[in-house]
N, C-alpha and C positions, 0 to 999 in steps of 0.2 A: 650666676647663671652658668660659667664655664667650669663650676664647679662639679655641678648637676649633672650636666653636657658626659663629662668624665667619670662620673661616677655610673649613670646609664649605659656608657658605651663599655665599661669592666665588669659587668653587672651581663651586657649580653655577650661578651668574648667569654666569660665563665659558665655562662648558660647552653653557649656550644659548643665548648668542648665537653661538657658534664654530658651534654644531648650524646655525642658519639663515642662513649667510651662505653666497652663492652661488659655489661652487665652479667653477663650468662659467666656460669663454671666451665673450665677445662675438660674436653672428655678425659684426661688422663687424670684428674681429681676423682673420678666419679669411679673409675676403673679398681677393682677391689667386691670382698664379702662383705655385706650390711648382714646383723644380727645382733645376737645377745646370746655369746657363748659362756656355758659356766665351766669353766675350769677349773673350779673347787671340786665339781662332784665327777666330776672324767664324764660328764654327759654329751652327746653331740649336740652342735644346736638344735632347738624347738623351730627355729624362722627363717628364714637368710635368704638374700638372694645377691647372686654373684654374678656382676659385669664384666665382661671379659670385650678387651681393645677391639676384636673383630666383630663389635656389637652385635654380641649371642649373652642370652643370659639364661640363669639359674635359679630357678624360684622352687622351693622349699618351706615345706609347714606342717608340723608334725606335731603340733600340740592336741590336735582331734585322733585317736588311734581310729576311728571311723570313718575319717575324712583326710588323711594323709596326701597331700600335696606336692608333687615333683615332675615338677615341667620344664623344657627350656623351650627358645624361643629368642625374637630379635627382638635390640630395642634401637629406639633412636632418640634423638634429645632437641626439644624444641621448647628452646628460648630456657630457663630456671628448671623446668620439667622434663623428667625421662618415661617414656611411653612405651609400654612392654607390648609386642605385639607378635602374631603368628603362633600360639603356644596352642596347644589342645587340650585345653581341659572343660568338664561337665560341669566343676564346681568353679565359683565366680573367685577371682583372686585380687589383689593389689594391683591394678596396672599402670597407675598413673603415680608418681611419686616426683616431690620436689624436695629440694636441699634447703634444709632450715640453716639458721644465722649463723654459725660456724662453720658449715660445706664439710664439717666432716658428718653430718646425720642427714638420713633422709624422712622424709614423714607421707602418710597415705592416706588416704579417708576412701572408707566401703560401707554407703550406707553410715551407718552410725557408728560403727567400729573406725576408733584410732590407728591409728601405728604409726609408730616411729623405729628405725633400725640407724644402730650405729656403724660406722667402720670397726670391721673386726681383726685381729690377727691370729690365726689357727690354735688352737690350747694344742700343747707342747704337753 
């Protein structure tokens, strides 16, 4: 029975501190270009959007020549999720985005359209 006793009571000393440990990413993790730059063919990115520390960001999309995308705008981060918000555009964009299993990619769903954009570093 005093087994049991002990094993219940590390069973809920484990359960609380698991309960308050902080789940959510770094804003300074998140700070950076998400895309998919090619740097083989000197092309600028098709995608990206860029968070900068003073929570302004950068959203960029340039794979429709008809529908070219360049907005900025603020975000803020609540809880796993970053919430782009204040931007002015006519056409609907990405604005809700969360950090998949590594925290270095982010992923977005619009309607039926995926995406996912990775941390990028400038092609040189």
């Amino acid at each position: 029975m005093r087994n049991r006793l002990l094993l219940l009571t590390g069973m809920l000393v484990v359960l609380t501190v698991l309960s308050f440990t902080d789940k959510t990413t770094s804003i300074k993790s998140l700070i950076g270009t998400y895309g998919i730059c090619d740097c083989v063919d000197l092309k600028p990115m098709k995608f990206n959007v860029t968070f900068n520390g003073d929570h302004t960001f950068h959203y960029f999309k340039n794979d429709d020549p008809t529908k070219v995308i360049n907005v900025n705008g603020t975000w803020e981060m609540k809880g796993n999720s970053i919430l782009l918000k204040d931007y002015d555009t006519t056409i609907s964009i990405h604005d809700k985005w969360t950090f998949d299993k590594n925290e270095s990619c982010l992923k977005s769903k619009k309607g039926f359209e995926w995406t996912r954009l990775c941390q990028v570093k400038p092609c040189k």
